[in-house]
C-alpha positions in Angstrom: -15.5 -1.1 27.7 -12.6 -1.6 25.9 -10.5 1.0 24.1 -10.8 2.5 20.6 -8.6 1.6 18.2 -7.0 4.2 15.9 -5.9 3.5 12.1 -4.2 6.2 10.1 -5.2 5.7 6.6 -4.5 7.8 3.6 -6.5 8.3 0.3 -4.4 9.9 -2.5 -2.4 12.6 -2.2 -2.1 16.4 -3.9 1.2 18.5 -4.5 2.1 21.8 -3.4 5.0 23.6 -3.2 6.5 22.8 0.5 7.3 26.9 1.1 4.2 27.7 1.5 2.9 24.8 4.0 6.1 25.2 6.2 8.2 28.4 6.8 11.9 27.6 5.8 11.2 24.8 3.7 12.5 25.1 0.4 10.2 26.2 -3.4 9.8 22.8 -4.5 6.7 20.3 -5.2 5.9 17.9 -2.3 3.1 15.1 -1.8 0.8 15.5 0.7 -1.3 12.9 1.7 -4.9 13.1 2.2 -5.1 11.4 5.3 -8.2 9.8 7.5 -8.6 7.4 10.2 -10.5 4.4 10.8 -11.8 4.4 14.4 -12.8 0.6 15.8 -15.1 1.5 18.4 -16.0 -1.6 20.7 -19.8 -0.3 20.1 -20.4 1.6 17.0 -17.9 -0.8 14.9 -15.6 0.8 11.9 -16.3 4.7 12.4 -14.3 6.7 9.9 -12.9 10.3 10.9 -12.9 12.2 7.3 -12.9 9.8 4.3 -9.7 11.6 2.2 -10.7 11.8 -1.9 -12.6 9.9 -3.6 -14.0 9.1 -7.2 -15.4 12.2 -7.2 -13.9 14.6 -7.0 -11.6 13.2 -9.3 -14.6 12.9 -12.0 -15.4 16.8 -10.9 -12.1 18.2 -11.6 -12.4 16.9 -15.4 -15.1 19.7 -16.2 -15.5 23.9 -15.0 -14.7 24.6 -12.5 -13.5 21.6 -10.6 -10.3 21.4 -13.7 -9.4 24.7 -11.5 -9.0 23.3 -8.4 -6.9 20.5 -9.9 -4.6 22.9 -11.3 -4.3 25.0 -7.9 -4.0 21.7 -6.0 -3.2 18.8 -8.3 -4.6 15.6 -7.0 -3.6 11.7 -7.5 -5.6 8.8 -6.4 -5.4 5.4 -7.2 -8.8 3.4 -7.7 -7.4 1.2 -5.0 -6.2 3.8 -2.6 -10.2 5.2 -2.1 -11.6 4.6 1.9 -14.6 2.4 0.0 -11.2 0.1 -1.4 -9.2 0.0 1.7 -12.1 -0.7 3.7 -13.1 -3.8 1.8 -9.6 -5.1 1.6 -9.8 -5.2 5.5 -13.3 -6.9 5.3 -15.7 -3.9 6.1 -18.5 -3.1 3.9 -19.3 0.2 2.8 -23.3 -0.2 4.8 -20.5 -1.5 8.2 -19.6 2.5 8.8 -22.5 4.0 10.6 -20.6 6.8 11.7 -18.1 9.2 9.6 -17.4 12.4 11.9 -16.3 15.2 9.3 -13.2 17.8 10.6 -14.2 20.0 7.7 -15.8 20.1 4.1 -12.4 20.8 2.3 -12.8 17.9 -0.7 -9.1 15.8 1.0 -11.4 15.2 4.0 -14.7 14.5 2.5 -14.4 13.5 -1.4 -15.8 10.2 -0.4 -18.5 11.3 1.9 -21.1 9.4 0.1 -20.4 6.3 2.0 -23.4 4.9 3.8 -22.8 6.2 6.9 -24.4 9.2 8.8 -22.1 12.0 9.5 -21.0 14.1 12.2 -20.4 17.4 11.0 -19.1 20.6 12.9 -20.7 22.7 10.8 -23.6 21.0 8.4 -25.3 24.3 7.6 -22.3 25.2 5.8 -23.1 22.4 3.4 -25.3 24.2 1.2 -22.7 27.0 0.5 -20.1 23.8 -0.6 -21.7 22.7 -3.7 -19.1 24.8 -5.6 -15.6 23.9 -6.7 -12.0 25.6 -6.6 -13.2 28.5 -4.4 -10.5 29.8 -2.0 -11.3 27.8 0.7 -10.9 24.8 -0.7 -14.4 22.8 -0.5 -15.0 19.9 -2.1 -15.7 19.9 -6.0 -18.9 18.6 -6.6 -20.7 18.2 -2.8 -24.4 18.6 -3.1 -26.1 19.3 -0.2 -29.3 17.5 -2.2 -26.8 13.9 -1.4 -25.2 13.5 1.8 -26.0 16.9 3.4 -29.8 14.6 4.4 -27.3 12.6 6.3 -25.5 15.2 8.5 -26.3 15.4 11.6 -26.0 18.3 13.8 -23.1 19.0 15.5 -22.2 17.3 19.4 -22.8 20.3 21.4 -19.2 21.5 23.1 -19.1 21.7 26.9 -16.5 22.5 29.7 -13.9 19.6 30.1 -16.2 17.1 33.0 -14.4 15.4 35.6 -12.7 12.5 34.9 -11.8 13.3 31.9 -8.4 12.6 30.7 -6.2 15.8 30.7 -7.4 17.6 27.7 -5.5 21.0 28.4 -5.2 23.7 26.4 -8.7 22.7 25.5 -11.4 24.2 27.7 -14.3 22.8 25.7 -15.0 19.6 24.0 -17.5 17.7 22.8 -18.2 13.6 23.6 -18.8 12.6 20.2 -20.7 8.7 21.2 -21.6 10.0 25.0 -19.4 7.6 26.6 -16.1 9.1 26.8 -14.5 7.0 23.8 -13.8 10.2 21.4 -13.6 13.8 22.0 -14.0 16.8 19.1 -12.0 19.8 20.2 -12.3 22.9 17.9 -9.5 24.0 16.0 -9.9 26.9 14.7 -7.9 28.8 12.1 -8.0 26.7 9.0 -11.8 26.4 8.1 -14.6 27.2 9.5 -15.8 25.0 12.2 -13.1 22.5 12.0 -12.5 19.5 14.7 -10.1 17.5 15.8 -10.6 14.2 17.4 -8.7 13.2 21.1 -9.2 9.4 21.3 -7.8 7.6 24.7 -6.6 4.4 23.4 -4.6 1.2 25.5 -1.6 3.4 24.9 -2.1 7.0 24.8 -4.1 9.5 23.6 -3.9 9.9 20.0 -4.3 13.2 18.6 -6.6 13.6 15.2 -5.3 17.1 14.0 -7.0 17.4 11.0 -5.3 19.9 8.7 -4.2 22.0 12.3 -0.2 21.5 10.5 1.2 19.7 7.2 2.9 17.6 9.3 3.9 16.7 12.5 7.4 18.5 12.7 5.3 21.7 12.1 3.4 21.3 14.9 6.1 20.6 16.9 8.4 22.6 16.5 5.6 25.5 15.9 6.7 25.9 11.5 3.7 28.3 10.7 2.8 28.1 7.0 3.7 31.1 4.6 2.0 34.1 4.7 0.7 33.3 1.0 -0.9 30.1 2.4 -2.5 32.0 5.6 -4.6 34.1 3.2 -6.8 31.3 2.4 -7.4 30.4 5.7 -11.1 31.2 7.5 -9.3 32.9 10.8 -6.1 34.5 9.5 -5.4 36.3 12.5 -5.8 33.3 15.3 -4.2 30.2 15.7 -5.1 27.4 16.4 -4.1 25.1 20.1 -1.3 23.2 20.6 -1.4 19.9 21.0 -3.1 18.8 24.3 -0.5 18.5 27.2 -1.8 14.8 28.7 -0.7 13.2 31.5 -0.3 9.9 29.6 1.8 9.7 26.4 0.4 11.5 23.7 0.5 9.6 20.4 0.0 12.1 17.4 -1.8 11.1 15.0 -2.5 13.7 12.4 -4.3 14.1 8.7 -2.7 16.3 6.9 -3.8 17.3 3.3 -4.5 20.5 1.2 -5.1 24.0 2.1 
């Protein structure tokens, strides 16, 4: 079987101040981009690892109390920067994703979750406590569990690295998302509750789905912690999450980052 193909893909952006995402970085307003990734499996087709924003969650912050969460975390998307837009511009139809696998239910990683896909949550009881908007946590304005909470599936049940495995160290657990060794979810704790990240051996590397582990790469390289401000929204305040995996082929990072 060939390898999967990884496609770093971003649907709007929100702004917030860059101090509190990255210790040392100056007070001042900076884009973030809600990133996701298209996943070209050889089997399953177009799989989609979050979805970024969407429609709406746009739509929700226009009435209470999604307008609070705008004005905590102002958001900008484009009607042609949505994962339903890109995805047609590359020829893929919205009924083409059968698979979307969720990191967490913040609304830059699943405001467009009502594709027709099933998902693959880490978490999907936690669904019916994210119908709300602006809370501290960040979940997504306007996510019924009556819509796509039917379509979560349970999550892929995490097991001791198998042999012959690629090096997945730190990780002592992960779980094989399709069963055949094509993508891995790690946990990464710290951030939300439940939250993956994806490992996905392609032809050259392993590329490294982070989810919102950092704002960016330089901060999880060279290990720029958030603020203390922005640590008292997170789930686990007190423990952090892995490092990047130490592989014996080249690591390719390839990371989503997004709101708190």
């Amino acid at each position: 079987m060939s390898a999967v193909r990884v496609i770093p893909l971003q649907a709007g952006d929100c702004l917030n101040l860059a101090a509190l995402t990255e210790r040392g970085a100056p007070w001042r307003l900076q884009a973030y981009p809600a990133g996701f990734s298209l996943l070209l499996h050889p089997v399953h087709g177009p799989v989609l690892f979050d979805t970024g924003y969407g429609e709406s969650v746009v739509r929700a912050m226009r009435r209470w109390p999604g307008v609070l969460y705008g004005l905590v975390t102002p958001v900008r998307l484009h009607p042609q920067a949505t994962a339903r837009a890109q995805l047609a511009v590359m020829g893929f139809a919205p009924q083409d994703v059968r698979h979307i696998i969720v990191s967490h239910l913040h609304a830059d990683h699943v405001g467009a979750a009502r594709l027709s896909a099933r998902h693959v949550s880490s978490g999907p009881r936690r669904l019916r406590n994210a119908a709300g908007a602006a809370r501290p946590e960040g979940r997504a304005p306007g996510l019924s569990a009556r819509g796509p909470a039917r379509r979560f599936r349970g999550p892929c049940p995490l097991v001791a690295v198998p042999g012959g495995a690629p090096d997945l160290a730190p990780f002592a657990q992960v779980a094989d998302v399709f069963g055949d060794s094509s993508v891995w979810a790690v946990p990464l704790p710290g951030h939300a509750p439940g939250m993956v990240g994806l490992l996905v051996p392609e032809a050259q590397g392993l590329s490294v789905l982070a989810a919102d582990a950092a704002w960016s790469v330089r901060a999880a390289r060279e290990a720029r912690p958030p603020h203390p401000l922005a640590r008292a929204a997170f789930s686990t305040r007190r423990r952090r999450p892995p490092a990047a995996p130490s592989c014996a082929r080249s690591c390719r990072p390839v990371p989503t980052p997004g709101s708190m």
